[in-house]
Backbone as ProteinMPNN parsed JSONL, in Angstrom:
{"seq_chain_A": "XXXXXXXXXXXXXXXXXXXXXXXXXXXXXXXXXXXXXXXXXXXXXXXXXXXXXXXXXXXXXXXXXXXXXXXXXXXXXXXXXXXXXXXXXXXXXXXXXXXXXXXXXXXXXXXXXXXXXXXXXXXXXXXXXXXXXXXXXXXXXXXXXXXXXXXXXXXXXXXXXXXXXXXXXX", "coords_chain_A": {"N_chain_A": [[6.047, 28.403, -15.5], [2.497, 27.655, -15.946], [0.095, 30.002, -15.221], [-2.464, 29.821, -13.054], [-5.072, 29.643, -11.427], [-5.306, 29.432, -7.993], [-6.616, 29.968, -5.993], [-9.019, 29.203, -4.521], [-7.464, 26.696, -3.122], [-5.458, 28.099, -1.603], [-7.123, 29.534, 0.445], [-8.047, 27.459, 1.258], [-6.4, 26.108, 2.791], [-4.666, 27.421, 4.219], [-6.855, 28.234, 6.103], [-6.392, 25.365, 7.238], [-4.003, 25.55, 8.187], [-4.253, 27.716, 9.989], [-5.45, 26.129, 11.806], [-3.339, 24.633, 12.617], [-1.465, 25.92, 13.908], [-2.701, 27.338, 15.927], [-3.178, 24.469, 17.295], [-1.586, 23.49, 18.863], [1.509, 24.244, 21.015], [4.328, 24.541, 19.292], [5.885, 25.687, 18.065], [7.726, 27.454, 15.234], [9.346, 25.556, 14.157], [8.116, 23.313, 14.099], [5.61, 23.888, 13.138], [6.611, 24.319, 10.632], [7.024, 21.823, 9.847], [4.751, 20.455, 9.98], [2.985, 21.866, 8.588], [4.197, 21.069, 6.011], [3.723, 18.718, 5.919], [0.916, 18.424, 5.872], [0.137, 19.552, 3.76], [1.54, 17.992, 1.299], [0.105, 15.981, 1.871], [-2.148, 17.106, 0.717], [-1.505, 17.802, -1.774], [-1.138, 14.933, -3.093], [-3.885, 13.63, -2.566], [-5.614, 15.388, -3.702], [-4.021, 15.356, -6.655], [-4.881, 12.464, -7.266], [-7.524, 12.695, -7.451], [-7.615, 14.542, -9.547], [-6.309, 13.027, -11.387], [-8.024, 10.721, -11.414], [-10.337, 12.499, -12.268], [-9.906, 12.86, -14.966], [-8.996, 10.934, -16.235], [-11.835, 9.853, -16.452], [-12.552, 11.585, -18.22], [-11.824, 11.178, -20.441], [-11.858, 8.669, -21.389], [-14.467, 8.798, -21.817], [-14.985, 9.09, -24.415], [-14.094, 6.792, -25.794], [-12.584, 5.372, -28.674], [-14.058, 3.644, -31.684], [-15.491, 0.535, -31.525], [-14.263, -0.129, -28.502], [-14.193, -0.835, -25.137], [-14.969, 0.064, -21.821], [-13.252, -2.027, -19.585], [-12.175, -2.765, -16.9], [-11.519, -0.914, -13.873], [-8.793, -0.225, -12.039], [-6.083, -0.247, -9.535], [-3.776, 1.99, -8.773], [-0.356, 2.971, -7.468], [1.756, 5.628, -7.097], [5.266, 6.427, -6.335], [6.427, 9.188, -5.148], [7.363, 12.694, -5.29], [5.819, 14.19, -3.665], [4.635, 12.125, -2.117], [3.251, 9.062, -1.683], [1.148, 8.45, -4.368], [-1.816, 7.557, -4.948], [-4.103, 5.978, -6.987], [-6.98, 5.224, -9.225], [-7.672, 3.861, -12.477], [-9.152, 3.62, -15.564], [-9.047, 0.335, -17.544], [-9.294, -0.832, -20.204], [-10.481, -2.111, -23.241], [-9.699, -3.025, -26.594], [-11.426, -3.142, -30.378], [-9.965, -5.6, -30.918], [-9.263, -6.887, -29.141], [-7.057, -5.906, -27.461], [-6.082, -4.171, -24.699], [-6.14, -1.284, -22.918], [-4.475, 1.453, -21.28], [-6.3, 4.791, -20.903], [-5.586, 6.622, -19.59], [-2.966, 6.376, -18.88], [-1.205, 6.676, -21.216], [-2.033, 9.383, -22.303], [-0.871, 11.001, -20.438], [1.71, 10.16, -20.62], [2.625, 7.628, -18.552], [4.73, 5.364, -18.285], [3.655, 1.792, -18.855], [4.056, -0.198, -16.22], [5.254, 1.176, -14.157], [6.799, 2.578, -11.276], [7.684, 4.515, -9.947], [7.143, 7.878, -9.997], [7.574, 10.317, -12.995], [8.941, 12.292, -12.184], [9.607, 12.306, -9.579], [11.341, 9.972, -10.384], [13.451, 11.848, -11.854], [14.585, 13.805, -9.391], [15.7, 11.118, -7.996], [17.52, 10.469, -9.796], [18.983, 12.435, -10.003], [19.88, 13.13, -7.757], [21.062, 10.63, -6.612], [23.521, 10.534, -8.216], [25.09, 12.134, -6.727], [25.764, 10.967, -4.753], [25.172, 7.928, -2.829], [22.865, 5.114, -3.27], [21.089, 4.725, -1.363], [21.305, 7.135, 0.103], [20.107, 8.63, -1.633], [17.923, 7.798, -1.938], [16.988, 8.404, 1.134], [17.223, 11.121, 0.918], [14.515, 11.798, -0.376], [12.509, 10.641, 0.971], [13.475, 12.214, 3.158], [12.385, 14.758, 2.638], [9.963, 14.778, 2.027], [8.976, 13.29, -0.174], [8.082, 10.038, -1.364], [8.764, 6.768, 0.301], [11.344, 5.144, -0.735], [13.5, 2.476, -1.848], [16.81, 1.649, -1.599], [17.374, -0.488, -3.164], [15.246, 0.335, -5.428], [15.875, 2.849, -6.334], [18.374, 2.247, -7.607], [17.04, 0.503, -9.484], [15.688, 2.764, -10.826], [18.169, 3.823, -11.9], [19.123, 2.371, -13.707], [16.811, 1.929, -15.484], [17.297, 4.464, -16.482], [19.523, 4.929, -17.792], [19.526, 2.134, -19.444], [17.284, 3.731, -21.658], [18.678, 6.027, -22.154], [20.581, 5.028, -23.596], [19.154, 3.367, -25.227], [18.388, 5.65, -26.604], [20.3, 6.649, -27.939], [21.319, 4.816, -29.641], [19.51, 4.786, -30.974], [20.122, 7.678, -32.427], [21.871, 6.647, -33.515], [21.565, 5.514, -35.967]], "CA_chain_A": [[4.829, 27.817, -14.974], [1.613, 28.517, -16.117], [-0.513, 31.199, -14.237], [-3.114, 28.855, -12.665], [-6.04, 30.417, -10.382], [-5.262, 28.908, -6.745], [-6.796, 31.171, -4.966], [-9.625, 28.674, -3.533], [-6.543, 26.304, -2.426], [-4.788, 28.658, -0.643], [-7.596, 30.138, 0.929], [-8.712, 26.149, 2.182], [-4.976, 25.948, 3.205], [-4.633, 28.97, 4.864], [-7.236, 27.754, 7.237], [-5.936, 24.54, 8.006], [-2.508, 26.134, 8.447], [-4.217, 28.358, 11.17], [-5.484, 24.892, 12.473], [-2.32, 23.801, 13.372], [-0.787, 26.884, 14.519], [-3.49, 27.317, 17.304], [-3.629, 23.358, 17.786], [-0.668, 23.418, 20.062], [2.667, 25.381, 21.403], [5.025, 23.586, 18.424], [6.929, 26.447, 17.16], [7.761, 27.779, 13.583], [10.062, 24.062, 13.373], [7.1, 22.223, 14.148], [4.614, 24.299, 12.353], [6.443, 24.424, 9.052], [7.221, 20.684, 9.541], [3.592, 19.959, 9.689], [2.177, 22.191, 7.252], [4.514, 20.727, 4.665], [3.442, 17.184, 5.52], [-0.188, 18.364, 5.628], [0.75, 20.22, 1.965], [2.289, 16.899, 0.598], [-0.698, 14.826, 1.923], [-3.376, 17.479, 0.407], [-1.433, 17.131, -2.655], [-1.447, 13.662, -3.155], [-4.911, 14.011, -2.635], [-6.102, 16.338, -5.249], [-3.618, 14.827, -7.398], [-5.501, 11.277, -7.753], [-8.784, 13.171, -8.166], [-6.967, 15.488, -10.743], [-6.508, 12.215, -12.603], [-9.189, 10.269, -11.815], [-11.085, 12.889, -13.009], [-8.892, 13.362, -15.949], [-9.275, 9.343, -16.952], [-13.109, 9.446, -17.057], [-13.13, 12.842, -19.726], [-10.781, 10.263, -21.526], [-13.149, 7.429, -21.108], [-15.768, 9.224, -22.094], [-14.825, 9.105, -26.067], [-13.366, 6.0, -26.779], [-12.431, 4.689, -30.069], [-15.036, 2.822, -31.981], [-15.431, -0.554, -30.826], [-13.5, -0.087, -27.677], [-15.147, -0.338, -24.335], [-14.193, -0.006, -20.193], [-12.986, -3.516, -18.554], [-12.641, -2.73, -15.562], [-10.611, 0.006, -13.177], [-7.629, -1.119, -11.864], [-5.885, 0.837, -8.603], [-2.174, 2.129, -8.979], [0.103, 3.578, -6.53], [3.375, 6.187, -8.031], [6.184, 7.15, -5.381], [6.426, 10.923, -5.986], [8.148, 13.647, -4.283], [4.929, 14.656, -3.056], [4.486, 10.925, -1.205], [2.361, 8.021, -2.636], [0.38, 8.791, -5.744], [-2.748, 5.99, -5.324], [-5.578, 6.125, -7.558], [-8.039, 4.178, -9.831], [-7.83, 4.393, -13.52], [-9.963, 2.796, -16.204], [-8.718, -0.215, -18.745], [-10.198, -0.613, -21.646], [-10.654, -3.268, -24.433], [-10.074, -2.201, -27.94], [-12.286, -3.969, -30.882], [-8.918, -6.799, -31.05], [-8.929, -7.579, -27.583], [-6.169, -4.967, -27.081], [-6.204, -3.512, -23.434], [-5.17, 0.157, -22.845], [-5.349, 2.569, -20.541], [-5.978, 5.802, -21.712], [-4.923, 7.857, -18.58], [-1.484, 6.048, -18.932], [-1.555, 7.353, -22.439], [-2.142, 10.44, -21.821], [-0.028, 11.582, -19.66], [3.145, 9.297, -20.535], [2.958, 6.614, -17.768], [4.955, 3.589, -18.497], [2.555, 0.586, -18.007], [4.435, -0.981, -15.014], [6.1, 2.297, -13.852], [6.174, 2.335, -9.924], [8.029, 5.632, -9.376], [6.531, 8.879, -11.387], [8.926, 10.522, -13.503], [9.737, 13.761, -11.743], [10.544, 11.536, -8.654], [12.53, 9.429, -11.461], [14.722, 12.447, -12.084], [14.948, 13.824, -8.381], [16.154, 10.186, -7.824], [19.085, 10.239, -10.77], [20.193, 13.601, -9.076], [20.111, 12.593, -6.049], [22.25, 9.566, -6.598], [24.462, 10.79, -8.937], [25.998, 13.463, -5.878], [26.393, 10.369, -3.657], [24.656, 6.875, -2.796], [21.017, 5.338, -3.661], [20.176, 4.583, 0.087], [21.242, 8.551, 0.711], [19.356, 9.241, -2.704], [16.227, 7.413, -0.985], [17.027, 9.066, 2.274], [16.838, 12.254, 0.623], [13.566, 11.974, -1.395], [11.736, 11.232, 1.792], [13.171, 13.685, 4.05], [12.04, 16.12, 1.448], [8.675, 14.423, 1.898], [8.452, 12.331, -1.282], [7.529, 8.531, -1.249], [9.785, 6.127, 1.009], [11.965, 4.426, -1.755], [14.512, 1.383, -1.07], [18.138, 1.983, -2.312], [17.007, -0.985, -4.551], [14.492, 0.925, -6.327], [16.509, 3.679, -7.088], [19.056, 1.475, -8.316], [16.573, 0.132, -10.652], [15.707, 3.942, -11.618], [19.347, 4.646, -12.501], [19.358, 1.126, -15.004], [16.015, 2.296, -16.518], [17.202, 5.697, -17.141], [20.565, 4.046, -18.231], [18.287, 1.809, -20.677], [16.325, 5.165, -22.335], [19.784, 6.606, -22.567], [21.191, 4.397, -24.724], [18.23, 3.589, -27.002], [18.301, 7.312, -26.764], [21.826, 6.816, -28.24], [21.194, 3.94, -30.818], [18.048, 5.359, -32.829], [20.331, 8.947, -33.287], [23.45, 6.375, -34.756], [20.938, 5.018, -37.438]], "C_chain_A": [[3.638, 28.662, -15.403], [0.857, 29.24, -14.835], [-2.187, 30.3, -14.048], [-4.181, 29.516, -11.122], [-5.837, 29.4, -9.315], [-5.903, 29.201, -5.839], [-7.858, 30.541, -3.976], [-8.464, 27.797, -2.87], [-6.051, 26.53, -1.243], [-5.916, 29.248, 0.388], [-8.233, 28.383, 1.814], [-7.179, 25.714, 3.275], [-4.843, 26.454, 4.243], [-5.171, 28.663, 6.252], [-7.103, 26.402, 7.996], [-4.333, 25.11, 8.413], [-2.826, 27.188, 9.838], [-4.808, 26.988, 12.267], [-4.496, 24.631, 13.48], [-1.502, 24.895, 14.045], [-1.671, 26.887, 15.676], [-3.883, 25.77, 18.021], [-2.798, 22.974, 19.002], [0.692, 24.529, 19.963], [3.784, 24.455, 20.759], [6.264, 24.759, 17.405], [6.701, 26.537, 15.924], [8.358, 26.514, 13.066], [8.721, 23.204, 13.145], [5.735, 23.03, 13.543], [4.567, 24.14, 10.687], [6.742, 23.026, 9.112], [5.899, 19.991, 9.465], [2.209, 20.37, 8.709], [3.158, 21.553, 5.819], [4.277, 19.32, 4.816], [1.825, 17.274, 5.153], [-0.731, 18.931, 3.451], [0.351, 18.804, 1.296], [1.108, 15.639, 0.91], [-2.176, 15.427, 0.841], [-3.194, 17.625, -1.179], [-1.495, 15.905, -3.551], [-2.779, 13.447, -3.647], [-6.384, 14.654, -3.675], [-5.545, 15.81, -6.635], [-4.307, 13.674, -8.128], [-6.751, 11.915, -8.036], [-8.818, 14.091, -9.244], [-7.279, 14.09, -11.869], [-7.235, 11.293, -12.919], [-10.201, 10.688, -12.806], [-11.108, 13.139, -14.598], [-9.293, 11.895, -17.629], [-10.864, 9.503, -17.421], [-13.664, 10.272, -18.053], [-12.696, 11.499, -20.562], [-11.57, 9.266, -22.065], [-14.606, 7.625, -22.262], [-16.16, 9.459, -23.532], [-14.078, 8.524, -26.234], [-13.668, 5.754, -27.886], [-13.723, 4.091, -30.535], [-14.56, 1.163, -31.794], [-14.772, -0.981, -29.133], [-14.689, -0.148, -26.334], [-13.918, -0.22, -22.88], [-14.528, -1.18, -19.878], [-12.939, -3.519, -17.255], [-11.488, -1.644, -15.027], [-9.755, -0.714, -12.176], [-6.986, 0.055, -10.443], [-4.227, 1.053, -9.101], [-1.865, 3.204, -8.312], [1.784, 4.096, -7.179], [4.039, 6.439, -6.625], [6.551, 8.314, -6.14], [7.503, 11.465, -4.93], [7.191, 14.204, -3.454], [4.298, 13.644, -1.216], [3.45, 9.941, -1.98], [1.32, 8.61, -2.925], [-0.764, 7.601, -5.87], [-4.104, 7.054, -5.998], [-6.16, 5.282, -8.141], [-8.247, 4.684, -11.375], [-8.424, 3.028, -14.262], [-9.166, 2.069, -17.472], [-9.587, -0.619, -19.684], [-9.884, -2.108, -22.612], [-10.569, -2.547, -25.705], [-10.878, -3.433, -28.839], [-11.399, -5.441, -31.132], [-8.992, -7.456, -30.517], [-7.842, -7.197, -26.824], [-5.71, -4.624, -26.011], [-5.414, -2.503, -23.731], [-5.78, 0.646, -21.764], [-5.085, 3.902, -20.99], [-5.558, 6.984, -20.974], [-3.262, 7.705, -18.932], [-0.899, 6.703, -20.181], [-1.388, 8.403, -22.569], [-1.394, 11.56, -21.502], [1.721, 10.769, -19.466], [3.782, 8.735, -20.065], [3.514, 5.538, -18.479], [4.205, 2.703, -17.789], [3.141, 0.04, -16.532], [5.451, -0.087, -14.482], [5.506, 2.386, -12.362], [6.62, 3.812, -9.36], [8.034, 6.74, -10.712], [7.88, 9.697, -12.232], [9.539, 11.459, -13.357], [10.27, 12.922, -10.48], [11.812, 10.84, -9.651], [14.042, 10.348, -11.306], [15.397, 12.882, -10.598], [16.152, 12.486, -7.967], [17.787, 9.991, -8.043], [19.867, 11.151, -9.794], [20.805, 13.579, -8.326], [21.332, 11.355, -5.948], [23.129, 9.483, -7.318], [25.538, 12.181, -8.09], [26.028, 12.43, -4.613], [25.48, 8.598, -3.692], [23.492, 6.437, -2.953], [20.526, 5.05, -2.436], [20.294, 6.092, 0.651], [19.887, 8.961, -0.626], [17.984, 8.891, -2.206], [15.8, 7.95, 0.244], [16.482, 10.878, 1.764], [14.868, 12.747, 0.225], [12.267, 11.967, -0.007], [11.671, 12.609, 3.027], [12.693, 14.711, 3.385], [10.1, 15.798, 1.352], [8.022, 13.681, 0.634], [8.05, 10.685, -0.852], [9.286, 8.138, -0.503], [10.007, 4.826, -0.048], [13.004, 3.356, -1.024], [15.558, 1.77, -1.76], [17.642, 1.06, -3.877], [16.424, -0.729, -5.919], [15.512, 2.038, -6.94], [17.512, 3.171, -8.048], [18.577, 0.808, -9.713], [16.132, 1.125, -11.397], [17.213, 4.236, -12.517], [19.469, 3.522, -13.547], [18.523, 1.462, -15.741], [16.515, 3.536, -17.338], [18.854, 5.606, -18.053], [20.426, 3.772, -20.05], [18.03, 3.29, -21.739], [17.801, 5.586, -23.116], [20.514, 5.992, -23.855], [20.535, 4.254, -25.556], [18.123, 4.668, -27.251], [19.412, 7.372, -28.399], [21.936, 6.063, -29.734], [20.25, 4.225, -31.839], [18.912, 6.599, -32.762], [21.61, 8.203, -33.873], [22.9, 5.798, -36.074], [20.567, 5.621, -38.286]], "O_chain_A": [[3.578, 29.89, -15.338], [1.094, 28.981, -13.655], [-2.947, 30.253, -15.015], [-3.745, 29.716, -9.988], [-6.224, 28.291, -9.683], [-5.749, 28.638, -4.755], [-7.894, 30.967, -2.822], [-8.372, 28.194, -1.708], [-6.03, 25.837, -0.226], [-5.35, 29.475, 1.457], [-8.791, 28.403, 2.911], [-7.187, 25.087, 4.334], [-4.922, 25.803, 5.285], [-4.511, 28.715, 7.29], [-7.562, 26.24, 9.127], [-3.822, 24.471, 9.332], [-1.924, 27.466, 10.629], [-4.513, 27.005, 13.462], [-4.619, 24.461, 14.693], [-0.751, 24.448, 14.912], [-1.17, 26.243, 16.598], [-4.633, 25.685, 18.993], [-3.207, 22.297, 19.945], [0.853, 25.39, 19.099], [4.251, 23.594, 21.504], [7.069, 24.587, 16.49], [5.771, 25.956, 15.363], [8.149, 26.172, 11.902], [8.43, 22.566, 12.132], [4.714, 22.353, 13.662], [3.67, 23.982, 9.859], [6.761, 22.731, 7.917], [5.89, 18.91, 8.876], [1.181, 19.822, 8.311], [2.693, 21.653, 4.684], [4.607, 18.615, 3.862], [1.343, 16.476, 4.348], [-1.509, 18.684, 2.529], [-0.764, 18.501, 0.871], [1.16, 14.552, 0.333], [-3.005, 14.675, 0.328], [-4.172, 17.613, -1.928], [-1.913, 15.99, -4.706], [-3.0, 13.145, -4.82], [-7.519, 14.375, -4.062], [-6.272, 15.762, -7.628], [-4.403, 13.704, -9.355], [-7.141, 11.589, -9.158], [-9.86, 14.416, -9.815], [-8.089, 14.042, -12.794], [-7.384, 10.854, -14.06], [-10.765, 10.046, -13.692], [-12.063, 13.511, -15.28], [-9.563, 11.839, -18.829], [-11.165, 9.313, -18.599], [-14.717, 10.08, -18.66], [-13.504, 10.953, -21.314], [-11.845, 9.186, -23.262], [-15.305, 6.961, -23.027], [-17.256, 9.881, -23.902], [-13.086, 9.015, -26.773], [-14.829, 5.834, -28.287], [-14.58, 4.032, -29.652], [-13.41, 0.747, -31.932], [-14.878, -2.133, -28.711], [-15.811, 0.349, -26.433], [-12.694, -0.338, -22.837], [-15.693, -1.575, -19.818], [-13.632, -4.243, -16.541], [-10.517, -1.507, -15.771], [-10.12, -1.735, -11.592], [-7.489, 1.178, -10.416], [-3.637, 0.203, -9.767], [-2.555, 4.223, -8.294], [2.687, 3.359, -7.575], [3.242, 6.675, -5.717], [6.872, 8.437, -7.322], [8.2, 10.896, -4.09], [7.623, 14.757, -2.443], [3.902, 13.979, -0.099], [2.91, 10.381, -2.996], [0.586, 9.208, -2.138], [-0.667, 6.773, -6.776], [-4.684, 8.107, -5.737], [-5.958, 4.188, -7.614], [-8.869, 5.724, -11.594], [-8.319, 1.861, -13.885], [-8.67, 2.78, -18.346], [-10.807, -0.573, -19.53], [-8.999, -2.937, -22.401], [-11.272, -1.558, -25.917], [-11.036, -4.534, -28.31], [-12.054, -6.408, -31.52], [-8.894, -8.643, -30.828], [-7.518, -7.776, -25.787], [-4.486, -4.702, -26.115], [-4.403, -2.501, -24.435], [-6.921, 0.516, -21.321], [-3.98, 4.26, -21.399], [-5.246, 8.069, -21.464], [-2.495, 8.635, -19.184], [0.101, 7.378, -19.935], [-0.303, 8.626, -23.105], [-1.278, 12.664, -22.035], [2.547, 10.822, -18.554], [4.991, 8.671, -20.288], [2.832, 4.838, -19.228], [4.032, 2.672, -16.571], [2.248, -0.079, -15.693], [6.574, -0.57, -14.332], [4.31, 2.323, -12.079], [5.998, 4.287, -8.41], [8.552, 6.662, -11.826], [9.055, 9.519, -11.912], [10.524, 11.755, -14.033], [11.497, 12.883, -10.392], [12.993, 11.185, -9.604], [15.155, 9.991, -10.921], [16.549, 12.503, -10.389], [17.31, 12.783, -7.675], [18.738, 9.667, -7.332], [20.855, 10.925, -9.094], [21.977, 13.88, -8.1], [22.318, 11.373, -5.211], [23.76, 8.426, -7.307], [26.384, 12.906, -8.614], [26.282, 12.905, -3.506], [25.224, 8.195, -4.826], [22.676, 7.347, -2.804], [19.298, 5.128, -2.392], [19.53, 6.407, 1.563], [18.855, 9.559, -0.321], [17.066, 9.705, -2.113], [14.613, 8.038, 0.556], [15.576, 11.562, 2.24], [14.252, 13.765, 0.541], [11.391, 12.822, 0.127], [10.841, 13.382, 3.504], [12.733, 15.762, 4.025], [9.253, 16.465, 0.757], [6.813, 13.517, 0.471], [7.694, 10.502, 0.312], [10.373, 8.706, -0.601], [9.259, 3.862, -0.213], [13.263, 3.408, 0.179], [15.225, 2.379, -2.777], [17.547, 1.459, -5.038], [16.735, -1.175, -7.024], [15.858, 1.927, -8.116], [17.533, 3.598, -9.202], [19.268, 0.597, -10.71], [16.024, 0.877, -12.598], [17.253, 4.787, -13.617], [20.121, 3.949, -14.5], [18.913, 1.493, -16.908], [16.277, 3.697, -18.535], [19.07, 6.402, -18.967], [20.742, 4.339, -21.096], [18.906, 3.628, -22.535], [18.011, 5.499, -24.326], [20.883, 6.57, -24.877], [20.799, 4.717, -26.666], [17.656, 4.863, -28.373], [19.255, 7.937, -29.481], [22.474, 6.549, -30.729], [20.193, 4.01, -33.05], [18.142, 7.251, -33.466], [22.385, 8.832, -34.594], [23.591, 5.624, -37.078], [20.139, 5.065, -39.297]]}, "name": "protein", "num_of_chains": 1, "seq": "XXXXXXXXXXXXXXXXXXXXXXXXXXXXXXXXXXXXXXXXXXXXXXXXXXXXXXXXXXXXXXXXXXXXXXXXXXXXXXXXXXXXXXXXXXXXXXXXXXXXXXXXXXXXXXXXXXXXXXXXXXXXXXXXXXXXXXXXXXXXXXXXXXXXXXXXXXXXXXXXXXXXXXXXXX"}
């Protein structure tokens, strides 16, 4: 991991973390169970303005002929807990559409669960069932998944695998 200055974070943290310690008589269970939901919400958080902010550098030197159509909202299931934000689509000079956050950062266009949840997911349901594998992901504080979904993670990653498999037999 890179070496990443935190130091205002923790220091905004820090004081909501003494928040909740002096907010009531909740113990170390109920202290660390609510600083890691307050964590996982202040991630989230920062996260969509990470890439909001991220989309409009992007934005900000399109292509020639290309312009912004309009911003669109999109919501990831993470391990962190839902991923909503607002990213900008675009027109190229064809009539193209892109988005260049998706781009970017190696979103599949119609991708509903991000791709570190993705793998959590496989793991997870490859050491037992996808309604425990969904059970897991939220007690851990990630997004509240349906067995179904995961089920459709383990066919996508299935999918990949094999075209993985078929472009190295050609």
């Amino acid at each position: 991991m890179k070496n990443y200055d935190t130091a205002a974070a923790v220091a905004c943290l820090g004081g909501v973390f003494l928040d909740i310690l002096k907010g009531g008589d909740i113990g170390l269970s109920g202290f660390e169970r609510e600083a890691v939901l307050v964590g996982h919400m202040t991630i989230a958080a920062a996260a969509a303005l990470a890439l909001e902010s991220y989309d409009g550098e992007l934005c900000a030197s399109l292509p020639a002929g290309s312009r912004i159509h309009e911003r669109r909202p999109r919501t990831l299931a993470t391990t962190f807990g839902d991923l909503a934000f607002a990213r900008r689509v675009c027109v190229d000079r064809y009539g193209n559409t892109f988005a260049p956050l998706d781009g970017a950062i190696d979103l599949a266009r119609n991708a509903r669960v991000s791709p570190h949840a993705q793998e959590f997911l496989v793991d997870a349901a490859s050491e037992g069932s996808y309604a425990k594998a969904a059970h897991f992901m939220e007690a851990a504080g990630g997004s509240s998944v349906s067995a179904r979904t995961v089920m459709n993670v383990m066919r996508l990653v299935q999918a990949r695998l094999t075209a993985d498999h078929m472009v190295g037999e050609v």
